[in-house]
C-alpha positions in Angstrom: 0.0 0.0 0.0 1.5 3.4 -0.9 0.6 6.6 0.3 2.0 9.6 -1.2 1.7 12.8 1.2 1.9 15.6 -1.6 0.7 15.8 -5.2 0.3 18.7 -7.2 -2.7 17.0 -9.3 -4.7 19.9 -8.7 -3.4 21.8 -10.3 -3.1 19.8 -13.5 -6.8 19.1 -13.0 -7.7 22.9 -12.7 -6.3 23.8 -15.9 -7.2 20.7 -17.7 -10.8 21.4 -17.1 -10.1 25.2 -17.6 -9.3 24.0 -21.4 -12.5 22.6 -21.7 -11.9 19.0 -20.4 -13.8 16.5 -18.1 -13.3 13.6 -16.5 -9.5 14.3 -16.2 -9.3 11.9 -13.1 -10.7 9.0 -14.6 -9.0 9.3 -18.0 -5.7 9.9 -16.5 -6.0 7.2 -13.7 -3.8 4.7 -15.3 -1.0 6.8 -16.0 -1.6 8.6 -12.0 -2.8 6.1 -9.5 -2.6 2.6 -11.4 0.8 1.9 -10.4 -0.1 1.4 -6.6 -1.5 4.6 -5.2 -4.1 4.0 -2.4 -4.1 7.5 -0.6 -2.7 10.8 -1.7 -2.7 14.2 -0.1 -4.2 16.5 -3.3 -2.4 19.9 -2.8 -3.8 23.2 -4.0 -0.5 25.0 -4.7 -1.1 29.1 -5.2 1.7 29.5 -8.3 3.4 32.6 -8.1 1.3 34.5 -10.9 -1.9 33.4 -8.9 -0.9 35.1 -5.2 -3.1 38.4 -6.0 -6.2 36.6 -6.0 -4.9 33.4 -3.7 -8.6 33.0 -2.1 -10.7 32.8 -5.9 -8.0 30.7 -7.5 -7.4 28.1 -4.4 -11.3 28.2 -4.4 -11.3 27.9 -7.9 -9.0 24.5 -7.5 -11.0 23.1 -4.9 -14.1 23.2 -7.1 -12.4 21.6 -9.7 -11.1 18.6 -7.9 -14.3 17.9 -5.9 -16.3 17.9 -9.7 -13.7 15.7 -11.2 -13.5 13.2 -8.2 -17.2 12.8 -8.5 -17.3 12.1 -11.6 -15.2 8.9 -10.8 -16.2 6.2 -8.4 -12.7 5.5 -8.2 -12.0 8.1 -5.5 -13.3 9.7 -3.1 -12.1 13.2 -0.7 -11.9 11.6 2.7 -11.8 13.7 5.8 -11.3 11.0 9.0 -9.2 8.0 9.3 -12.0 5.4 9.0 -12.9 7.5 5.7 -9.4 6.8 4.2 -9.6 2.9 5.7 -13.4 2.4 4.5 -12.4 3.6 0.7 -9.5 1.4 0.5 -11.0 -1.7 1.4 -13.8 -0.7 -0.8 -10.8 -0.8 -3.5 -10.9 2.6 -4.6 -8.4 5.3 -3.9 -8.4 7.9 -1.0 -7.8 11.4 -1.3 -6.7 14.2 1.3 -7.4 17.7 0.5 -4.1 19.8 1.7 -3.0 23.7 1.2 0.5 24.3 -0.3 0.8 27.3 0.7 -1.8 29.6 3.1 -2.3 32.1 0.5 -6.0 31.4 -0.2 -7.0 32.0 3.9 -5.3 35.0 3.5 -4.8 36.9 6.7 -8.9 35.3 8.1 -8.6 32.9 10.7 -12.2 32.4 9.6 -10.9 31.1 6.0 -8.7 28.1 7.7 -12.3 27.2 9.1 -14.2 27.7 5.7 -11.6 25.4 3.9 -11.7 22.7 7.1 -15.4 22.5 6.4 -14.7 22.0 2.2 -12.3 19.1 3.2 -8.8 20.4 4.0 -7.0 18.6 6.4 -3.5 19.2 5.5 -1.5 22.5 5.9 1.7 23.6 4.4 2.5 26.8 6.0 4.2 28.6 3.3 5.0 27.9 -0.4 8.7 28.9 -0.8 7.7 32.8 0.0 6.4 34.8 2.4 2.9 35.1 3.1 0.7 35.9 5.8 1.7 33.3 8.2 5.5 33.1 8.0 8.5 33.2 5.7 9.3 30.6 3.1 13.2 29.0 2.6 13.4 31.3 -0.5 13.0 34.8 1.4 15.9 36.3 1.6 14.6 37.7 5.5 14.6 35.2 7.7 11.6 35.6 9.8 10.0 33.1 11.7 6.1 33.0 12.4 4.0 36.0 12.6 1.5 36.7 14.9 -1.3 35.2 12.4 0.7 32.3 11.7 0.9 31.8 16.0 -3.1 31.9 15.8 -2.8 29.5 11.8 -1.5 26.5 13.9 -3.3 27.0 17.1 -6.9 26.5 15.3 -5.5 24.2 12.9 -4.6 21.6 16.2 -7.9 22.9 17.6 -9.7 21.8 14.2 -7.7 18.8 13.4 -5.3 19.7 10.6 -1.9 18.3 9.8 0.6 20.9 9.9 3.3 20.3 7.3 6.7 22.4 7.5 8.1 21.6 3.9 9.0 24.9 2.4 9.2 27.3 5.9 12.5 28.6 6.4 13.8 27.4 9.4 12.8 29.8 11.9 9.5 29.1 11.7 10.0 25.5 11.8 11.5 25.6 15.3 8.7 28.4 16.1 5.9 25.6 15.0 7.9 22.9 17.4 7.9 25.4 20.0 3.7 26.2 20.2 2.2 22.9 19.3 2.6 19.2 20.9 1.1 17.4 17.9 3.0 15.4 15.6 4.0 17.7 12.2 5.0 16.4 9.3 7.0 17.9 6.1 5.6 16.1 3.3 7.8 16.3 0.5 11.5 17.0 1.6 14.9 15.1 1.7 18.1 15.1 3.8 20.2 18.1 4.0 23.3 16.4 4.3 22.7 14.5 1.2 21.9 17.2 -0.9 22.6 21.0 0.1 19.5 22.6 -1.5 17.6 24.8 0.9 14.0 22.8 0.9 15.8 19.9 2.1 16.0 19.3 6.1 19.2 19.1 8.3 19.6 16.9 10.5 18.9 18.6 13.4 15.1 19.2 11.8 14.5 15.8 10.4 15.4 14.6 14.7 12.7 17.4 15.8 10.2 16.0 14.0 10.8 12.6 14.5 11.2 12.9 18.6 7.0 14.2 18.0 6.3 11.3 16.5 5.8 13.0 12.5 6.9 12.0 9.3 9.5 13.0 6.4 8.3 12.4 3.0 11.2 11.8 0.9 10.5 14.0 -2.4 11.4 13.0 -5.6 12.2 16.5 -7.7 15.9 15.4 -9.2 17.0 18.7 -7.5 16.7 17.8 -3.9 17.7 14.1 -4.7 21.5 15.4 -6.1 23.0 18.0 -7.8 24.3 16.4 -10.4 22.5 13.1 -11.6 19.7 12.2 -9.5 18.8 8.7 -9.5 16.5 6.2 -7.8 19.2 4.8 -6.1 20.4 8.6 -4.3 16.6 8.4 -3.4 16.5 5.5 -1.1 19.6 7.1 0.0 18.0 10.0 1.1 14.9 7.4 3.1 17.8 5.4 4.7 19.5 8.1 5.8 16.6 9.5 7.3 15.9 6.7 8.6 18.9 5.9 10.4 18.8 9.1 11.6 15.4 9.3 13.0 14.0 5.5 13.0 12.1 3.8 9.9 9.1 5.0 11.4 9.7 8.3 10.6 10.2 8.6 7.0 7.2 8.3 4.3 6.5 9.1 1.2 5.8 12.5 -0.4 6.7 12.2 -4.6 5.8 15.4 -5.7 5.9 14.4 -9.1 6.0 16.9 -11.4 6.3 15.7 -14.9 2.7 16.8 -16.4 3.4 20.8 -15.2 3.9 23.0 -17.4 7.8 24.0 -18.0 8.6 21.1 -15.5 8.7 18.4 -18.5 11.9 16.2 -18.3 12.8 17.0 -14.6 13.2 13.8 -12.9 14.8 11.4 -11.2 16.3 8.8 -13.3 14.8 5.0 -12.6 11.4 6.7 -11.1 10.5 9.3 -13.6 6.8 9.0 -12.8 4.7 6.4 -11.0 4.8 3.7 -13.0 8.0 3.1 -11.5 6.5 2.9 -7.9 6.8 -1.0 -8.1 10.9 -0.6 -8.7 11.0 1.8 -5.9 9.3 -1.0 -3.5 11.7 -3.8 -4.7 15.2 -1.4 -4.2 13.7 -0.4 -0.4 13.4 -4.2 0.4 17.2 -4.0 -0.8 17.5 -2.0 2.5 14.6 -2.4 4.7 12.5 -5.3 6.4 8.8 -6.0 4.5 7.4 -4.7 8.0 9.8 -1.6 7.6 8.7 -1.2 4.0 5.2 -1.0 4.6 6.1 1.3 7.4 7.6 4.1 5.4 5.0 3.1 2.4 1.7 3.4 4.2 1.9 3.0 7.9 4.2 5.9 9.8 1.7 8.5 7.9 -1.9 6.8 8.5 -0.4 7.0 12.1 0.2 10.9 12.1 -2.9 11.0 10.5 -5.0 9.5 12.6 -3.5 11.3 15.9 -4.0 14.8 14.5 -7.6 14.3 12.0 -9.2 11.7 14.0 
């Protein structure tokens, strides 16, 4: 069972049906979910040239997915635990709704609670840039949390949101560990060490999360694998590492595949290119890992998170 903490589908569905098209889901489903997915945090990214109008646009998003998903009975937007378990067994595909980015709430409290009761129950800070809540690793500033983004995570424990801290610079990482108990997660970041880029983690981040009992998702943009020919091999590097930094039960999945973006064509990692490949991912991590270890990072260590913090 795989479960892939961030996917920017959204946004290809968005402007697929923006062109005109329906169904995009179900036509698409071989090439996006046939491979192995059985849940998969749907994020609605605010792209740069979309930020002045980040409430319509995420809004916008959100309408789209929820039409296209019902026009499948493959999948279905789940909002609890026993949602995710009960679509599953039913043999279709579970879908989380998550913000990258908290553009669309803006600088309303009352937003966050709007999107909660449309589905969202995942919550990346920032995008790579400042907003209204904090500073992302691209600012040049390095500011931590602001005063709304204090209030952000407070009502998003209250409401039962995951708070994922891929893309925050790093002071408002340690700000987030320092105002909430709940396990965190950063969805769709590497190791530091093994690569230098700034989205990546150090070690001294991917230890905080793990000692709350969250979850890495090892990313696969080529960029935060290795600078210089990133392969499916530096991958599992980058979960081993992790995990023998923090404990198997730490690490997860978070692909961020990227391939069917505009501009973003080519850019991947050699030997998992997309996610047809999923099934040569599995075999090279039984190279490393246990099957019960495997399934761990695969499935397990985030339907744990996820039922601690959504319920």
């Amino acid at each position: 069972m795989i479960f892939d903490a961030h996917s920017d589908l959204p946004t290809f569905i968005y402007d697929e049906r923006d062109r005109g098209k329906v169904h995009v889901l179900e036509e698409n489903f071989e090439r996006f979910f046939a491979p192995g997915i059985d849940a998969r945090v749907m994020a609605i990214w605010t792209r740069p040239d979309r930020r002045s109008n980040a409430t319509v646009y995420g809004l916008e998003v959100l309408n789209a997915l929820r039409r296209d998903i019902e026009e499948s009975e493959r999948f279905e937007l789940v909002t609890n635990s026993e949602g995710m378990k009960r679509v599953i067994e039913e043999g279709r595909i579970a879908l989380w709704l998550g913000l990258e980015g908290g553009e669309p709430i803006g600088e309303s409290i009352h937003l966050l609670e709007v999107f909660y009761r449309l589905g969202l129950r995942v919550l990346t800070l920032t995008w790579s840039l400042r907003n209204a809540i904090g500073d992302g690793v691209f600012e040049r500033t390095n500011g931590g949390l602001t005063n709304f983004g204090i209030e952000v995570v407070g009502k998003a424990e209250e409401l039962g949101i995951v708070i994922d801290l891929s893309h925050i610079n790093e002071a408002g990482f340690w700000d987030v560990l320092d105002i909430t108990a709940f396990p965190v997660i950063a969805s769709h970041s590497n190791a530091r060490t093994l690569c230098d880029h700034r989205r990546n983690l150090t070690d001294e981040q991917i230890k905080a999360i793990a000692e709350r009992g969250g979850v890495i998702g090892a990313v696969a943009i080529p960029s935060f694998v290795h600078r210089e020919r990133a392969t499916l091999e530096r991958y599992v590097e980058h979960i081993a590492y992790m995990a023998d930094l923090a404990g198997y039960k730490h690490v997860g999945l978070g692909f961020d595949f990227v391939y069917y973006l505009p501009g973003w064509s080519g850019r991947s990692v050699e030997g998992f290119e997309d996610e047809s490949k999923i099934p040569a991912l599995i075999e090279k991590l039984r190279e490393t890992f246990s099957e019960k270890e495997v399934e761990a990072i695969a499935f397990k260590n985030f339907e744990r998170v996820f039922e601690r913090v959504v319920g």
